[in-house]
C-alpha positions as CSV (number, residue, x, y, z in Angstrom):
1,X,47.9,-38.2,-93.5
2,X,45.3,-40.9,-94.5
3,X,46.2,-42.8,-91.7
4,X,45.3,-39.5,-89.3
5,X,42.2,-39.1,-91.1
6,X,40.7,-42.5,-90.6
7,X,41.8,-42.0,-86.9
8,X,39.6,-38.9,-86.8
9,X,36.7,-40.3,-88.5
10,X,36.7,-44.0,-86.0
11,X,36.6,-41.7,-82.9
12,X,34.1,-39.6,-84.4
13,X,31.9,-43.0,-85.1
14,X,32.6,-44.3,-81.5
15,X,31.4,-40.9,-80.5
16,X,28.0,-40.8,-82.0
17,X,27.6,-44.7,-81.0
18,X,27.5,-43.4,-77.6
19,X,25.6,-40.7,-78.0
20,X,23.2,-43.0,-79.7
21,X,22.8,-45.2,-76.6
22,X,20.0,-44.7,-74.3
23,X,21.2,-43.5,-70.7
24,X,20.6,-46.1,-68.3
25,X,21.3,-46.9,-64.5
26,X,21.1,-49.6,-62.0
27,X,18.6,-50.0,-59.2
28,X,19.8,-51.8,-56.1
29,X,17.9,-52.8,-52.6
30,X,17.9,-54.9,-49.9
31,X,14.8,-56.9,-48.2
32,X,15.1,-57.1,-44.5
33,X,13.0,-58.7,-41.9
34,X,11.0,-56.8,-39.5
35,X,13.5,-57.0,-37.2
36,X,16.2,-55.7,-39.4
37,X,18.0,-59.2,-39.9
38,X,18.6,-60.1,-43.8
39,X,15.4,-61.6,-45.9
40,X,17.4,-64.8,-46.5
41,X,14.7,-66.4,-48.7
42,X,15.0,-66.1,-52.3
43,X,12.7,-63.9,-53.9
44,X,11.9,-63.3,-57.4
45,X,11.6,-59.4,-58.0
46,X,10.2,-57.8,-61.2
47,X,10.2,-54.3,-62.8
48,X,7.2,-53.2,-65.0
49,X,5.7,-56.3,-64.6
50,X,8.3,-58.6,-65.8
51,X,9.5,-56.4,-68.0
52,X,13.0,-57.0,-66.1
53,X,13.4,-60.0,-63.5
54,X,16.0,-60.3,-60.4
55,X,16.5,-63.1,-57.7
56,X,17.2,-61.7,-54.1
57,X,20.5,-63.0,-52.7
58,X,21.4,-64.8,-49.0
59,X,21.8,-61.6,-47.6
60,X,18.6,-60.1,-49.3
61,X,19.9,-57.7,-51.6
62,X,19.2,-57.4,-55.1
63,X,20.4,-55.3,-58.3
64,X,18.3,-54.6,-61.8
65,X,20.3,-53.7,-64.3
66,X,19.9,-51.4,-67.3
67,X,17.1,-49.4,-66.5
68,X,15.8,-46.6,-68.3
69,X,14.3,-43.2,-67.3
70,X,11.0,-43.0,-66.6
71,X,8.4,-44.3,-63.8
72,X,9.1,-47.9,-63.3
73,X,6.8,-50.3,-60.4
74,X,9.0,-52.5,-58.1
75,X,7.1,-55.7,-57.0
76,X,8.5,-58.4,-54.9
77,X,7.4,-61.8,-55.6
78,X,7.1,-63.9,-52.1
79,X,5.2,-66.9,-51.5
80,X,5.2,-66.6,-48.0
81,X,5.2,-62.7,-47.1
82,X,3.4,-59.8,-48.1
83,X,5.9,-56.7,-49.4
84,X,4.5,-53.5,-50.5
85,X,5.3,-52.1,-54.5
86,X,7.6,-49.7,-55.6
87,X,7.1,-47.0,-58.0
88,X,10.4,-45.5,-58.9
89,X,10.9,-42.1,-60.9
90,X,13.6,-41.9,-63.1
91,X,15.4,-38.3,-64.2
92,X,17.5,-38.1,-67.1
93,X,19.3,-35.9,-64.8
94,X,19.4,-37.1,-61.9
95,X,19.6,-41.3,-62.7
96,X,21.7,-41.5,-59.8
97,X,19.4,-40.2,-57.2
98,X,15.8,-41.6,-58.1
99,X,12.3,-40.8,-56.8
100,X,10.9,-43.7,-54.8
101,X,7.3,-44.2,-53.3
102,X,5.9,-47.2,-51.4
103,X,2.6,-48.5,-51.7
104,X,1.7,-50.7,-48.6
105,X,-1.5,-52.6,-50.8
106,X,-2.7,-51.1,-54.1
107,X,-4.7,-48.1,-53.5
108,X,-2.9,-47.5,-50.2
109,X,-1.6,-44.1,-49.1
110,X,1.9,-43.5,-51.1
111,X,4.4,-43.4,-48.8
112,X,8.3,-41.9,-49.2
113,X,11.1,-44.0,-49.0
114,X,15.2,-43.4,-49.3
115,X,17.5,-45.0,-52.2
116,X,19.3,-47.6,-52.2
117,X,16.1,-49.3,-51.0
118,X,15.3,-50.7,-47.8
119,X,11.9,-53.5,-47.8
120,X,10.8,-55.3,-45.1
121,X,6.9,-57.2,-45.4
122,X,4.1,-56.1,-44.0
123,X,2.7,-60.0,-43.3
124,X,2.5,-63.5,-43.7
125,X,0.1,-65.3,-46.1
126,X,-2.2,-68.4,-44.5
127,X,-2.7,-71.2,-47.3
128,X,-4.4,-73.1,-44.3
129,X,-7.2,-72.7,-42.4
130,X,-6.8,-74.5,-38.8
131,X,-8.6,-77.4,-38.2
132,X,-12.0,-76.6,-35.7
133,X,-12.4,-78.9,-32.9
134,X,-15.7,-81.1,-31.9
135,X,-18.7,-78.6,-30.5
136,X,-22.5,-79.9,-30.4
137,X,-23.4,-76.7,-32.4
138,X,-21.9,-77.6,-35.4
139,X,-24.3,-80.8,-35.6
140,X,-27.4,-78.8,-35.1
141,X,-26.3,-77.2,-38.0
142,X,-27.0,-79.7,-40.2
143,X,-30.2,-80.6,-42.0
144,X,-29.6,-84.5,-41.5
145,X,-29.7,-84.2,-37.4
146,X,-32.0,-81.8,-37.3
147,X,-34.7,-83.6,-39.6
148,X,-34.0,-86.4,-37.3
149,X,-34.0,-84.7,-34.0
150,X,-37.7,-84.0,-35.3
151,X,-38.5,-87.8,-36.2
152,X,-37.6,-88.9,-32.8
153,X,-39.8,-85.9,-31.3
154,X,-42.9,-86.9,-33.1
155,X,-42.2,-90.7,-32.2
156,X,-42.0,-89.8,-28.5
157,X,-45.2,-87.1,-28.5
158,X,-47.5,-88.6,-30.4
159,X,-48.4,-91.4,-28.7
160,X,-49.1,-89.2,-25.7
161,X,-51.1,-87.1,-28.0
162,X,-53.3,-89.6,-29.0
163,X,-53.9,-90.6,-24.9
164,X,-55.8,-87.8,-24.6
165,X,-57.9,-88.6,-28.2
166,X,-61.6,-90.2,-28.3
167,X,-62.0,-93.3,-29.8
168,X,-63.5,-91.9,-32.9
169,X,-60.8,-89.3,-33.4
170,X,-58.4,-92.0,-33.3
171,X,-59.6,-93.8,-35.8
172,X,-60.3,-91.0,-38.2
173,X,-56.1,-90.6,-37.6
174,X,-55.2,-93.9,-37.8
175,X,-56.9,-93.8,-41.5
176,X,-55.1,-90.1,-42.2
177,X,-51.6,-91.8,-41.2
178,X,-52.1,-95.0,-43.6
179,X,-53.1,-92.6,-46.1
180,X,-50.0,-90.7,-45.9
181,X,-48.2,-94.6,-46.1
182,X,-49.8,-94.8,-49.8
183,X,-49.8,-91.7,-51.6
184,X,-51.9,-93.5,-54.1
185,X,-54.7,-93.8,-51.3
186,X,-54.5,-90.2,-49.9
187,X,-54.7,-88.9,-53.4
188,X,-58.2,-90.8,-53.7
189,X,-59.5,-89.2,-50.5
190,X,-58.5,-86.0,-51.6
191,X,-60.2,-86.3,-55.0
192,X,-63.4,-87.8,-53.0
193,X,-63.2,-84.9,-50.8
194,X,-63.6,-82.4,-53.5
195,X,-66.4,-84.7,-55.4
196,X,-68.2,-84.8,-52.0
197,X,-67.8,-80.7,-51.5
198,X,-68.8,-80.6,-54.8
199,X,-72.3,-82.6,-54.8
200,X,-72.8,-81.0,-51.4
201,X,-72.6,-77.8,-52.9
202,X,-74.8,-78.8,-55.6
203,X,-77.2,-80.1,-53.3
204,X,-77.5,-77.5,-51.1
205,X,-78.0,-74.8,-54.3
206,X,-80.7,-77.1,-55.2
207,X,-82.6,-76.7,-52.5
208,X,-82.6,-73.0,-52.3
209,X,-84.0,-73.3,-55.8
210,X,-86.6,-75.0,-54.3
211,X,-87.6,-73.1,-51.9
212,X,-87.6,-70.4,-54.1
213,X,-90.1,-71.9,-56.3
214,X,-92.7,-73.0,-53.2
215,X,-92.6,-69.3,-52.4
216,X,-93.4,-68.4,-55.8
Protein backbone atom coordinates (compact mmCIF):
# COMPACT_ATOMS: atom_id res chain seq x y z
CA UNK A 1 0.00 0.00 0.00
CA UNK A 2 2.80 2.56 0.80
CA UNK A 3 4.47 1.46 -2.10
CA UNK A 4 1.16 2.35 -4.40
CA UNK A 5 0.90 5.53 -2.70
CA UNK A 6 4.39 6.84 -3.45
CA UNK A 7 3.63 5.61 -7.10
CA UNK A 8 0.62 7.94 -7.10
CA UNK A 9 2.26 10.84 -5.63
CA UNK A 10 5.78 10.56 -8.35
CA UNK A 11 3.31 10.61 -11.28
CA UNK A 12 1.42 13.33 -9.79
CA UNK A 13 4.95 15.40 -9.42
CA UNK A 14 5.96 14.45 -13.08
CA UNK A 15 2.55 15.79 -13.87
CA UNK A 16 2.73 19.22 -12.54
CA UNK A 17 6.57 19.42 -13.86
CA UNK A 18 5.03 19.39 -17.16
CA UNK A 19 2.52 21.44 -16.72
CA UNK A 20 4.94 23.78 -15.28
CA UNK A 21 6.95 23.96 -18.45
CA UNK A 22 6.52 26.64 -20.85
CA UNK A 23 4.99 25.37 -24.37
CA UNK A 24 7.53 25.73 -26.93
CA UNK A 25 8.04 24.76 -30.65
CA UNK A 26 10.61 24.75 -33.32
CA UNK A 27 10.92 27.11 -36.31
CA UNK A 28 12.58 25.72 -39.44
CA UNK A 29 13.42 27.33 -43.02
CA UNK A 30 15.40 27.12 -45.82
CA UNK A 31 17.33 30.10 -47.83
CA UNK A 32 17.38 29.56 -51.53
CA UNK A 33 18.93 31.53 -54.27
CA UNK A 34 16.94 33.42 -56.72
CA UNK A 35 16.93 30.81 -58.90
CA UNK A 36 15.60 28.30 -56.45
CA UNK A 37 19.10 26.42 -56.10
CA UNK A 38 20.19 25.92 -52.17
CA UNK A 39 21.94 29.21 -50.31
CA UNK A 40 25.06 27.01 -49.81
CA UNK A 41 26.86 29.78 -47.87
CA UNK A 42 26.80 29.63 -44.23
CA UNK A 43 24.77 32.11 -42.63
CA UNK A 44 24.35 33.10 -39.13
CA UNK A 45 20.58 33.65 -38.38
CA UNK A 46 19.18 35.20 -35.13
CA UNK A 47 15.83 35.52 -33.39
CA UNK A 48 14.96 38.58 -31.21
CA UNK A 49 18.10 40.00 -31.92
CA UNK A 50 20.32 37.34 -30.66
CA UNK A 51 18.24 36.38 -28.33
CA UNK A 52 18.59 32.75 -30.03
CA UNK A 53 21.36 32.10 -32.79
CA UNK A 54 21.40 29.32 -35.77
CA UNK A 55 24.00 28.52 -38.63
CA UNK A 56 22.42 27.71 -42.09
CA UNK A 57 23.51 24.29 -43.36
CA UNK A 58 25.02 23.22 -47.10
CA UNK A 59 21.73 22.88 -48.34
CA UNK A 60 20.50 26.16 -46.71
CA UNK A 61 18.14 25.14 -44.23
CA UNK A 62 18.11 25.97 -40.72
CA UNK A 63 16.08 25.09 -37.39
CA UNK A 64 15.68 27.38 -34.01
CA UNK A 65 14.83 25.45 -31.32
CA UNK A 66 12.73 26.10 -28.26
CA UNK A 67 10.83 28.97 -29.06
CA UNK A 68 8.21 30.44 -27.16
CA UNK A 69 4.78 32.06 -28.04
CA UNK A 70 4.75 35.37 -28.88
CA UNK A 71 5.91 37.78 -31.87
CA UNK A 72 9.51 36.89 -32.62
CA UNK A 73 11.81 38.89 -35.67
CA UNK A 74 13.82 36.56 -38.06
CA UNK A 75 17.02 38.22 -39.37
CA UNK A 76 19.46 36.64 -41.56
CA UNK A 77 22.99 37.60 -41.07
CA UNK A 78 24.91 37.61 -44.67
CA UNK A 79 27.95 39.35 -45.60
CA UNK A 80 27.42 39.23 -49.06
CA UNK A 81 23.49 39.39 -49.78
CA UNK A 82 20.68 41.30 -48.64
CA UNK A 83 17.59 38.99 -47.03
CA UNK A 84 14.55 40.58 -45.85
CA UNK A 85 13.33 40.06 -41.78
CA UNK A 86 10.86 37.96 -40.42
CA UNK A 87 8.39 38.62 -37.89
CA UNK A 88 6.75 35.46 -36.74
CA UNK A 89 3.45 35.19 -34.56
CA UNK A 90 3.32 32.61 -32.24
CA UNK A 91 -0.34 31.03 -30.82
CA UNK A 92 -0.40 29.11 -27.78
CA UNK A 93 -2.81 27.25 -29.89
CA UNK A 94 -1.75 27.01 -32.86
CA UNK A 95 2.48 26.69 -32.23
CA UNK A 96 2.42 24.36 -35.06
CA UNK A 97 1.03 26.68 -37.68
CA UNK A 98 2.68 30.24 -37.02
CA UNK A 99 1.88 33.70 -38.46
CA UNK A 100 4.72 34.84 -40.74
CA UNK A 101 5.34 38.33 -42.38
CA UNK A 102 8.28 39.49 -44.60
CA UNK A 103 9.70 42.80 -44.53
CA UNK A 104 11.71 43.45 -47.80
CA UNK A 105 13.84 46.63 -45.77
CA UNK A 106 12.60 48.02 -42.52
CA UNK A 107 9.67 50.15 -43.01
CA UNK A 108 8.81 48.25 -46.17
CA UNK A 109 5.29 47.04 -47.02
CA UNK A 110 4.74 43.61 -44.84
CA UNK A 111 4.40 41.02 -46.99
CA UNK A 112 2.68 37.23 -46.31
CA UNK A 113 4.70 34.35 -46.50
CA UNK A 114 3.98 30.35 -46.02
CA UNK A 115 5.62 28.10 -43.01
CA UNK A 116 8.15 26.15 -43.12
CA UNK A 117 9.93 29.21 -44.52
CA UNK A 118 11.18 29.78 -47.90
CA UNK A 119 14.05 33.05 -48.22
CA UNK A 120 15.74 33.97 -51.05
CA UNK A 121 17.83 37.84 -51.08
CA UNK A 122 16.73 40.61 -52.51
CA UNK A 123 20.64 41.79 -53.46
CA UNK A 124 24.16 41.82 -53.28
CA UNK A 125 26.20 44.25 -51.14
CA UNK A 126 29.30 46.36 -53.03
CA UNK A 127 32.33 46.93 -50.41
CA UNK A 128 34.06 48.33 -53.52
CA UNK A 129 33.69 51.04 -55.60
CA UNK A 130 35.31 50.38 -59.22
CA UNK A 131 38.19 52.09 -60.08
CA UNK A 132 37.39 55.42 -62.72
CA UNK A 133 39.52 55.58 -65.67
CA UNK A 134 41.84 58.70 -66.91
CA UNK A 135 39.37 61.77 -68.40
CA UNK A 136 40.83 65.43 -68.68
CA UNK A 137 37.76 66.63 -66.61
CA UNK A 138 38.76 65.21 -63.60
CA UNK A 139 42.09 67.41 -63.68
CA UNK A 140 40.16 70.62 -64.21
CA UNK A 141 38.66 69.70 -61.15
CA UNK A 142 41.32 70.38 -59.15
CA UNK A 143 42.47 73.61 -57.59
CA UNK A 144 46.32 72.87 -58.24
CA UNK A 145 45.82 72.74 -62.38
CA UNK A 146 43.43 75.16 -62.37
CA UNK A 147 45.50 77.87 -60.34
CA UNK A 148 48.17 76.93 -62.81
CA UNK A 149 46.23 76.91 -65.96
CA UNK A 150 45.82 80.72 -64.86
CA UNK A 151 49.69 81.38 -64.19
CA UNK A 152 50.51 80.28 -67.61
CA UNK A 153 47.57 82.49 -69.02
CA UNK A 154 48.77 85.64 -67.40
CA UNK A 155 52.47 84.70 -68.51
CA UNK A 156 51.34 84.39 -72.09
CA UNK A 157 48.76 87.72 -72.15
CA UNK A 158 50.45 90.05 -70.41
CA UNK A 159 53.27 90.72 -72.32
CA UNK A 160 50.92 91.33 -75.21
CA UNK A 161 49.00 93.55 -72.90
CA UNK A 162 51.63 95.66 -72.22
CA UNK A 163 52.48 96.11 -76.39
CA UNK A 164 49.69 98.09 -76.65
CA UNK A 165 50.74 100.33 -73.16
CA UNK A 166 52.54 103.90 -73.34
CA UNK A 167 55.74 104.22 -72.02
CA UNK A 168 54.57 105.99 -68.90
CA UNK A 169 51.92 103.40 -68.13
CA UNK A 170 54.44 100.86 -68.30
CA UNK A 171 56.44 102.13 -65.96
CA UNK A 172 53.86 103.06 -63.45
CA UNK A 173 53.24 98.88 -63.85
CA UNK A 174 56.54 97.86 -63.76
CA UNK A 175 56.66 99.71 -60.11
CA UNK A 176 52.98 98.10 -59.19
CA UNK A 177 54.46 94.48 -60.07
CA UNK A 178 57.79 95.00 -57.88
CA UNK A 179 55.59 96.15 -55.32
CA UNK A 180 53.56 93.13 -55.27
CA UNK A 181 57.39 91.20 -55.13
CA UNK A 182 57.89 92.95 -51.53
CA UNK A 183 54.90 93.16 -49.58
CA UNK A 184 56.88 95.39 -47.34
CA UNK A 185 57.17 97.96 -50.25
CA UNK A 186 53.49 97.85 -51.49
CA UNK A 187 52.34 98.30 -47.88
CA UNK A 188 54.40 101.72 -47.92
CA UNK A 189 52.72 102.91 -51.02
CA UNK A 190 49.57 102.11 -49.72
CA UNK A 191 50.08 103.94 -46.42
CA UNK A 192 51.58 107.03 -48.71
CA UNK A 193 48.55 106.87 -50.72
CA UNK A 194 46.22 107.43 -47.88
CA UNK A 195 48.74 110.22 -46.29
CA UNK A 196 48.75 111.85 -49.74
CA UNK A 197 44.64 111.59 -50.04
CA UNK A 198 44.71 112.80 -46.77
CA UNK A 199 46.86 116.16 -47.01
CA UNK A 200 45.07 116.65 -50.42
CA UNK A 201 42.03 116.65 -48.64
CA UNK A 202 43.25 118.92 -46.12
CA UNK A 203 44.50 121.09 -48.63
CA UNK A 204 41.82 121.44 -50.69
CA UNK A 205 39.30 122.25 -47.41
CA UNK A 206 41.72 124.86 -46.74
CA UNK A 207 41.24 126.60 -49.54
CA UNK A 208 37.54 126.75 -49.50
CA UNK A 209 38.11 128.37 -46.13
CA UNK A 210 39.90 130.79 -47.86
CA UNK A 211 37.82 131.77 -50.21
CA UNK A 212 35.26 131.96 -47.83
CA UNK A 213 37.04 134.49 -45.88
CA UNK A 214 37.99 136.92 -49.09
CA UNK A 215 34.33 136.95 -49.76
CA UNK A 216 33.63 137.94 -46.34
Amino acid sequence: MITSSRLVFLLLGIIAICAAQPVTTTLEGRLEFPDKTPFNITTRISLNNAEYTTYSRSDGSFVIYNVPPGIHQIDIHSPTHHFGQVKVQLLEESMDAPKCLEYTYPGAVKTPVKYPLVLTPYATYDYFEPKRGFSIFSLLKNPMVLMMLVSGGLMVGMPKLMEGLDPEEKEVMRKQMQAQSNPTEMLSQMFSMGNSEDSGADSAKSRRERRRAKKD
